[in-house]
VMD Tcl script that builds the backbone (N, CA, C; Angstrom):
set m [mol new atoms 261]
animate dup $m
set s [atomselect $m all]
$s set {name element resname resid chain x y z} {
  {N N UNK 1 A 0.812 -1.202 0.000}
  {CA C UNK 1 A 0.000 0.000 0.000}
  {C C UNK 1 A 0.856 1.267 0.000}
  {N N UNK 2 A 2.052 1.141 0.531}
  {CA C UNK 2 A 3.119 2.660 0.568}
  {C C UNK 2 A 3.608 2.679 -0.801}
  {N N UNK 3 A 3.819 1.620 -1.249}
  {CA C UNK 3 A 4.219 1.378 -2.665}
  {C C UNK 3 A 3.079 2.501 -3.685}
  {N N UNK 4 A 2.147 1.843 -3.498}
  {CA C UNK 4 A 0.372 2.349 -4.414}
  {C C UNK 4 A 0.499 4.199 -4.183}
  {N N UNK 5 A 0.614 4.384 -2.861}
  {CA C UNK 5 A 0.306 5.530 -1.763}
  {C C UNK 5 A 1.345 6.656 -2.653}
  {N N UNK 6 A 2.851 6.071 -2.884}
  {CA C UNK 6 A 3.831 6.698 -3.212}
  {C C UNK 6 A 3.830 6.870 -4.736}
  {N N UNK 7 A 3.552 6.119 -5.336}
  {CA C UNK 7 A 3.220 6.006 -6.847}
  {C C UNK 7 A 1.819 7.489 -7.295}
  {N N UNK 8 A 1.007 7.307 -6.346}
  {CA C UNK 8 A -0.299 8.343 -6.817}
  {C C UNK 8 A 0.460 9.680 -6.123}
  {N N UNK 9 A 1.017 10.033 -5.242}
  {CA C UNK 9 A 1.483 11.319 -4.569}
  {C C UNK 9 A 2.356 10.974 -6.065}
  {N N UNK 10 A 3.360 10.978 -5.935}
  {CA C UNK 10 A 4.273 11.208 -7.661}
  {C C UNK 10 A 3.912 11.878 -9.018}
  {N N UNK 11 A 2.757 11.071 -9.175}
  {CA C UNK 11 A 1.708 11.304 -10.262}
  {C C UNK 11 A 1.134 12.306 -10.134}
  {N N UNK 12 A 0.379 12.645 -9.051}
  {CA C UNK 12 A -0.331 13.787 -8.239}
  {C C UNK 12 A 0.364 15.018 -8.713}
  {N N UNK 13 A 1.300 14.702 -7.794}
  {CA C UNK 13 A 2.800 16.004 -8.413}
  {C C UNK 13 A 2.737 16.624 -9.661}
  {N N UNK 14 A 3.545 15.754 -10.744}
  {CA C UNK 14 A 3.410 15.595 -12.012}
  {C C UNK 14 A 2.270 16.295 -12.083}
  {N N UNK 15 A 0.975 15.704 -12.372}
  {CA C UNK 15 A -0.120 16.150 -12.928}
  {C C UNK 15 A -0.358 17.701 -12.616}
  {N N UNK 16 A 0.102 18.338 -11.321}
  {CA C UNK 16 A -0.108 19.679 -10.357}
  {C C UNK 16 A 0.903 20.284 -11.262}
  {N N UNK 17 A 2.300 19.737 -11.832}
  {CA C UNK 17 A 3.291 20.789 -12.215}
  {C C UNK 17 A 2.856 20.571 -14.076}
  {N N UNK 18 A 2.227 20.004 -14.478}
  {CA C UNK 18 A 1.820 19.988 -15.701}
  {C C UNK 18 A 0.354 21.037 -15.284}
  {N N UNK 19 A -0.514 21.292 -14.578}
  {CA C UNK 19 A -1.285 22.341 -14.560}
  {C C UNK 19 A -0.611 23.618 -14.156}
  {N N UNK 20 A 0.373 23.988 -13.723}
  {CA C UNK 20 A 0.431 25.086 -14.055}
  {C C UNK 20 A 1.596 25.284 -14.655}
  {N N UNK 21 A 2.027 25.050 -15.209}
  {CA C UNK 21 A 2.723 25.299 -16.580}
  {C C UNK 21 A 1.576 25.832 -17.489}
  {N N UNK 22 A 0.637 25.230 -17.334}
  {CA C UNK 22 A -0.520 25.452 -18.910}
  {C C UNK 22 A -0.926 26.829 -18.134}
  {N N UNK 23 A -1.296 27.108 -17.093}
  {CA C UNK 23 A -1.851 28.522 -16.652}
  {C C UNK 23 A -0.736 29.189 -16.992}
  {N N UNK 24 A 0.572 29.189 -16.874}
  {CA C UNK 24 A 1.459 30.132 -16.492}
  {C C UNK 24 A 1.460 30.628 -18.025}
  {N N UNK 25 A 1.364 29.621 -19.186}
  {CA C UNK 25 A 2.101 29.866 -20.446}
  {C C UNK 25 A 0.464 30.570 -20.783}
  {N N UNK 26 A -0.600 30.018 -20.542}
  {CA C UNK 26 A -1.522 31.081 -20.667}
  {C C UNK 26 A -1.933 32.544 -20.053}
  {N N UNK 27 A -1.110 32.725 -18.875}
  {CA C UNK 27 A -2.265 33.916 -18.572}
  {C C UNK 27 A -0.124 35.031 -18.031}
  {N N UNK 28 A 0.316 34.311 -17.847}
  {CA C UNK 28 A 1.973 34.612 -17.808}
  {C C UNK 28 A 2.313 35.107 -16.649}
  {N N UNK 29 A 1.511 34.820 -15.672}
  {CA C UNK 29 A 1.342 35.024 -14.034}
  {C C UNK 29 A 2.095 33.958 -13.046}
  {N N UNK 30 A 3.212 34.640 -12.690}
  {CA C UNK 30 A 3.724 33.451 -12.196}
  {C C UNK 30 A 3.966 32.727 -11.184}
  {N N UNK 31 A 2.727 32.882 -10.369}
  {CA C UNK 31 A 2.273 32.410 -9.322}
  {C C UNK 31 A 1.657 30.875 -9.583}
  {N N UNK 32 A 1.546 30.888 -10.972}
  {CA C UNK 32 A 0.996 29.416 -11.244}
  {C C UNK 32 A 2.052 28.595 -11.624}
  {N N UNK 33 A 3.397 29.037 -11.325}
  {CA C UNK 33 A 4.640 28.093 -11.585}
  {C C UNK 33 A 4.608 27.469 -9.926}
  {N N UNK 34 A 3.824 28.145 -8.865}
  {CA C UNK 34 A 4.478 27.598 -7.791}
  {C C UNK 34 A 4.032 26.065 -8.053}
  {N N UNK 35 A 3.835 25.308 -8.313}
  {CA C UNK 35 A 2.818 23.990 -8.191}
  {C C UNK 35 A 4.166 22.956 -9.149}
  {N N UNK 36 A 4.550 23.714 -9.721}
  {CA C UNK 36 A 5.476 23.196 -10.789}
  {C C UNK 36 A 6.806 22.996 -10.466}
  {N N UNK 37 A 7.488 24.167 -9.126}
  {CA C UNK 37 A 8.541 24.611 -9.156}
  {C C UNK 37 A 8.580 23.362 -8.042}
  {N N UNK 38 A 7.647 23.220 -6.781}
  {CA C UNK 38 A 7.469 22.336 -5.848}
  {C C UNK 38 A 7.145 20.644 -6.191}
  {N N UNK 39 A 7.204 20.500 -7.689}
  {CA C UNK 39 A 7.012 19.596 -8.153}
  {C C UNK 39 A 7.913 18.418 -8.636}
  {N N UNK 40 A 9.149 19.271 -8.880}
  {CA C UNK 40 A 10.507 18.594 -8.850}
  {C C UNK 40 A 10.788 18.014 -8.000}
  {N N UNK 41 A 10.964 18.697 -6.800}
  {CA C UNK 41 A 11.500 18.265 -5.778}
  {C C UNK 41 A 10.532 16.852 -4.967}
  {N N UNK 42 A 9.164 17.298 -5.431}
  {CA C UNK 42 A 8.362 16.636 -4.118}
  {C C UNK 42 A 8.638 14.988 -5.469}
  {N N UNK 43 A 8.505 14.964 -6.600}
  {CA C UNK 43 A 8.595 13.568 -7.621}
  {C C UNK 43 A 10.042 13.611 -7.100}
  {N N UNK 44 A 10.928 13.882 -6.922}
  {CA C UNK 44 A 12.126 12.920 -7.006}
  {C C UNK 44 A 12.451 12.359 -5.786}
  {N N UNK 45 A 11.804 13.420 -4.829}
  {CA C UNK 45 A 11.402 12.646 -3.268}
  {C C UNK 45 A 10.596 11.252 -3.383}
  {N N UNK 46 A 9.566 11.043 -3.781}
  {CA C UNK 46 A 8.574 10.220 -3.973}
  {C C UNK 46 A 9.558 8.707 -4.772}
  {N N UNK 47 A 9.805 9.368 -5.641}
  {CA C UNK 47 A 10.855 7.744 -6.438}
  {C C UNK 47 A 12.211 7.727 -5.588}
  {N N UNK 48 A 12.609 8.486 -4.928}
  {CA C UNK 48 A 13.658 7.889 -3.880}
  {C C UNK 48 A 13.094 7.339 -2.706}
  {N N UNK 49 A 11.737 7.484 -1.748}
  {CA C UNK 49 A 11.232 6.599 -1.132}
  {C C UNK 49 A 10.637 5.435 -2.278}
  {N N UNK 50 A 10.056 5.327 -3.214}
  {CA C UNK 50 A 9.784 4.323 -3.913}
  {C C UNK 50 A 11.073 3.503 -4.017}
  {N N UNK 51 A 12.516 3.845 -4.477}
  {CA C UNK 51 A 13.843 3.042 -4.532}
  {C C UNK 51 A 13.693 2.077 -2.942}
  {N N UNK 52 A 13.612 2.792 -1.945}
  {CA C UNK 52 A 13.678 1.988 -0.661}
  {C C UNK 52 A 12.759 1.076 -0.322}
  {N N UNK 53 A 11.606 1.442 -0.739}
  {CA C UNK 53 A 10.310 1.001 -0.831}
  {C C UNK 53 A 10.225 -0.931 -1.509}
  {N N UNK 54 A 11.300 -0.435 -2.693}
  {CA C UNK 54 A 10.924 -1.663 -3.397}
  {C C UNK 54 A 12.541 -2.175 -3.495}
  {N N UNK 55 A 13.244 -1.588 -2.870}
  {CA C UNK 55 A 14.671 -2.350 -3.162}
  {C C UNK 55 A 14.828 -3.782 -3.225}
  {N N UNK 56 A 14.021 -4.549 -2.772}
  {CA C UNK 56 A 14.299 -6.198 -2.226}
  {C C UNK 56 A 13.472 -7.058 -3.569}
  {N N UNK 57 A 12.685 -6.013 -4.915}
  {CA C UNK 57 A 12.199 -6.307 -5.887}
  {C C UNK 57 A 12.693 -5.637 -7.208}
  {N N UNK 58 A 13.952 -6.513 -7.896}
  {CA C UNK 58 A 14.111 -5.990 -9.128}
  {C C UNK 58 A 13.426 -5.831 -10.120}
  {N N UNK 59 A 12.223 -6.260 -10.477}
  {CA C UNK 59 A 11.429 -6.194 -10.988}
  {C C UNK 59 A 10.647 -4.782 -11.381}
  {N N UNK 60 A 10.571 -4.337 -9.852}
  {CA C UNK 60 A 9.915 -3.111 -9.949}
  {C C UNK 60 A 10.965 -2.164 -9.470}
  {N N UNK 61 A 12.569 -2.330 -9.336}
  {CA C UNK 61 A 13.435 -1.615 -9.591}
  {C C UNK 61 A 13.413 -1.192 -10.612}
  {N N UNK 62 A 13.842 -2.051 -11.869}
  {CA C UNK 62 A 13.674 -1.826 -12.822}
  {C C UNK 62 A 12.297 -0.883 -13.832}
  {N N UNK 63 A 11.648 -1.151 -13.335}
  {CA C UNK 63 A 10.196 -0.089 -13.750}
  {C C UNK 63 A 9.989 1.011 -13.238}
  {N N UNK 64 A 10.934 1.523 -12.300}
  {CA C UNK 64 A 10.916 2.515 -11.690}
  {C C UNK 64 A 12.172 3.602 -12.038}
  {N N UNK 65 A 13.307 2.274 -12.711}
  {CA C UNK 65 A 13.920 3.055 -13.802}
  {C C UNK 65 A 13.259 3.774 -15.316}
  {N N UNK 66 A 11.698 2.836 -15.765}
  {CA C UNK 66 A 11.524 3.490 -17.041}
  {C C UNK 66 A 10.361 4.992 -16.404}
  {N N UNK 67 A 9.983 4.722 -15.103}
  {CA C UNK 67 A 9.091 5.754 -14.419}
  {C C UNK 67 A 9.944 7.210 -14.647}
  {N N UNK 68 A 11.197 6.808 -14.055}
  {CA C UNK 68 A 11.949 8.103 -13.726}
  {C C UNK 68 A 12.321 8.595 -15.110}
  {N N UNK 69 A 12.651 7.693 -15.978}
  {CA C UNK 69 A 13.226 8.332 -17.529}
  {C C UNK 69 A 12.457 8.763 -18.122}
  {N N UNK 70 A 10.622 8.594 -18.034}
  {CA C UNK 70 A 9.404 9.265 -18.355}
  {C C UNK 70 A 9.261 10.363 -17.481}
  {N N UNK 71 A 9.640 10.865 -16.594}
  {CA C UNK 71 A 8.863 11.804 -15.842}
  {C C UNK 71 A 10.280 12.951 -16.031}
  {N N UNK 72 A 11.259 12.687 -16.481}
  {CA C UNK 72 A 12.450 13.306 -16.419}
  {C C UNK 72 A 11.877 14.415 -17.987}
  {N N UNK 73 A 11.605 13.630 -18.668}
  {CA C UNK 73 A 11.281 13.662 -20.132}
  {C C UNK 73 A 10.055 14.955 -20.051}
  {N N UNK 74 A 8.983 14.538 -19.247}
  {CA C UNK 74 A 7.696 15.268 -19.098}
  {C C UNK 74 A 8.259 16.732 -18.476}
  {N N UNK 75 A 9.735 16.583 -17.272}
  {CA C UNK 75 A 9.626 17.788 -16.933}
  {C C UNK 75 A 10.922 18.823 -17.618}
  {N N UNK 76 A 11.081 18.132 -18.448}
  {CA C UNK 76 A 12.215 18.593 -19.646}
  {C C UNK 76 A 11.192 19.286 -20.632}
  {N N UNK 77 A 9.942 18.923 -21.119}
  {CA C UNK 77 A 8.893 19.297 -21.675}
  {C C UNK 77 A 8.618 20.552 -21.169}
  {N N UNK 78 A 7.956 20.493 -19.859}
  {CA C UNK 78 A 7.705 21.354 -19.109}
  {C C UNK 78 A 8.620 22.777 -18.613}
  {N N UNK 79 A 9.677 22.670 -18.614}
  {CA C UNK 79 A 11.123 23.085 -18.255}
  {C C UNK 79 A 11.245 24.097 -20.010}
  {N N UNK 80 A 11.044 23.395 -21.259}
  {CA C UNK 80 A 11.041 24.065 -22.717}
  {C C UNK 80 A 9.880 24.612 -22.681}
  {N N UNK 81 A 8.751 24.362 -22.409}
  {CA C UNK 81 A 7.088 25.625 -22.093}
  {C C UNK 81 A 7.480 26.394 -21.660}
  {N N UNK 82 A 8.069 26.307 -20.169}
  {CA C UNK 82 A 8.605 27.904 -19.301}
  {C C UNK 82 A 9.175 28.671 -20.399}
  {N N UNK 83 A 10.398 27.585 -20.807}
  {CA C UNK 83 A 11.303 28.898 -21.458}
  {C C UNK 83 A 10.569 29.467 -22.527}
  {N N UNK 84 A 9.849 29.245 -23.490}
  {CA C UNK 84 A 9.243 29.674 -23.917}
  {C C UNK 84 A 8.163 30.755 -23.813}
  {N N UNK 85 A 7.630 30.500 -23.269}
  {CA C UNK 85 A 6.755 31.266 -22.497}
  {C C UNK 85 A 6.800 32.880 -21.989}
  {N N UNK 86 A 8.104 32.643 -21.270}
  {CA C UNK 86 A 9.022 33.625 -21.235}
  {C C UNK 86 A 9.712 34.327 -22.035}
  {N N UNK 87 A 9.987 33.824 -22.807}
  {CA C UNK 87 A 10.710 34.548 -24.236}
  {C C UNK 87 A 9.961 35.088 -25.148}
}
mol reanalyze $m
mol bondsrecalc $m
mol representation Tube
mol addrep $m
């Protein structure tokens, strides 16, 4: 269940720093980056308790390697909107 628990807070994240990116690049107020900026930090928190979480299962070591190389990707996405946005 900490496994499940830690996986949806992650996602949660994600999903919070992908909404305001879309406000920020729409309305250019940048009070709607806070959700985004706190979003880094709180996902890479979340898959480093997930690493401990599941260390004793390579299985889902391993899937938690293609988690992190997707969410790295999404906030590299996210990270090229700002700059944009801005410019």
């Amino acid at each position: 269940y900490e496994v499940l628990a830690s996986l949806e807070a992650a996602q949660g994240r994600a999903v919070d720093a992908q909404a305001g990116v879309r406000g920020f690049t729409a309305t250019r107020v940048e009070r709607f980056l806070e959700p985004y900026a706190d979003a880094d930090r709180d996902v890479a928190r979340e898959l480093a308790r997930l690493r401990r979480l599941t260390a004793d299962n390579p299985s889902q070591q391993r899937r938690l390697d293609t988690l992190e190389a997707r969410l790295r990707r999404v906030f590299t996405h996210l990270d090229s909107a700002v700059a944009l946005a801005r410019a």
